[in-house]
N, C-alpha and C positions, 0 to 999 in steps of 0.2 A: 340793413333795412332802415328806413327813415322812421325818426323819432313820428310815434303815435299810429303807425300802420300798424295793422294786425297779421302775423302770417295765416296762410289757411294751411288749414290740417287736411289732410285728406287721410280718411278712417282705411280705407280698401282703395286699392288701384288695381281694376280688373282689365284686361288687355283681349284684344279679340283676336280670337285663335284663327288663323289662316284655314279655308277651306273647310270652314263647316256652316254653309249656307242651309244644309237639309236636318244638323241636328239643334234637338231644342236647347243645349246648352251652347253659346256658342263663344263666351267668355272664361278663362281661366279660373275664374273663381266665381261658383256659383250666387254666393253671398248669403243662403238661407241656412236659418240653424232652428232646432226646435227647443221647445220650452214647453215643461211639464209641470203644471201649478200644482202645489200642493197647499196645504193650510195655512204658510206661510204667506206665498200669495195674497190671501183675502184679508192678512192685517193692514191698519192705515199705514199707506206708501209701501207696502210688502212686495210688489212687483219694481220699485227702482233700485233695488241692489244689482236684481238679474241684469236689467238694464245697463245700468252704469257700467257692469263688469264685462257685458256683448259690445258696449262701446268701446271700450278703453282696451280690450285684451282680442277682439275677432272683427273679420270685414264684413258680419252680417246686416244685409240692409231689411233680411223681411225675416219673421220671427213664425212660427207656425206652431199651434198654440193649442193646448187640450187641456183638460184638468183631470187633478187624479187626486182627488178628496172628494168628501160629501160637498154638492154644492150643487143648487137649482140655478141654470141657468133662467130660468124666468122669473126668481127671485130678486126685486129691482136692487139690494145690495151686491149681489155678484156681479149684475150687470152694469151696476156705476163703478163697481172694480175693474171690470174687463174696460170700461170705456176710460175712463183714468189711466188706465196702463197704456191701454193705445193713445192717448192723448202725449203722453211722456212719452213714450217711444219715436214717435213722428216729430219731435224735439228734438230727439237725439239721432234722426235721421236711419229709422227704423220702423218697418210697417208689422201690424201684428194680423196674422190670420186665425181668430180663434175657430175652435172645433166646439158648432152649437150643436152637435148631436142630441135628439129626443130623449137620449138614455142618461143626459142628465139635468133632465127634467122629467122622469118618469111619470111624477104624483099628479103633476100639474098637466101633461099630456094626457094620462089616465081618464083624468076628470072632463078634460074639454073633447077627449074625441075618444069615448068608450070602447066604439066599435072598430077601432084600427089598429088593437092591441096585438102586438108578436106573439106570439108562443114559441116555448120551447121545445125541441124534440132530442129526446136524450137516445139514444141508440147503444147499446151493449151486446155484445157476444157473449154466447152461454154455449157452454158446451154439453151437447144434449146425448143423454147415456140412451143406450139401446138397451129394450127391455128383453129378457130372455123368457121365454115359454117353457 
């Protein structure tokens, strides 16, 4: 290579599979992987380890994303998290689809739309004796 060129890397080399016009995968290597935040996550820069290691070790290009700790997503600290991490991720040539589920924002859903609340319905079997006379 000539002095002061860069080579390119290429993270994933996916190759398209013959004769599969009708299904939705239609590449060798799908490229999504998920990613489960937990409390780590929300420290400063706590989402670029995951990152750095989805780059350097997997050919994921899009990341699908849920949390699994206490954490509001309407909360504007989670959500300059979440938006920090996808900003670094699209860096490293990775897209993030977070999971903004209502359920975690419960408190703050609660409070803006009272009347749209789930409930629960618990269902159990009992075994019911027959009384004798």
């Amino acid at each position: 290579m000539p002095e002061g060129e860069r080579a390119v890397v290429l993270r994933s080399l996916q190759v398209v599979l013959p004769n599969q016009e009708h299904n939705t995968i239609k590449t060798s290597w799908p490229g999504i992987g998920c990613w489960f935040w937990a409390a780590e996550e929300f420290k400063p820069d706590g989402y670029k380890r995951f990152i750095d290691l989805r780059e350097k070790h997997s050919s994921f290009k899009l990341l699908t994303t849920t949390i699994r700790c206490a954490a509001d997503v309407s909360d504007t600290t989670v959500h300059d998290q979440i938006k920090a991490a996808a900003g670094y991720a699209r860096k490293h040539d990775m897209g993030i689809v977070m999971d903004l589920e209502a359920l975690f924002a419960r408190d703050e859903f609660a409070r803006r739309y009272p009347d749209e609340l789930q409930g629960v319905v618990r269902l159990k079997e009992v075994k019911i004796c027959q009384i004798r006379e």
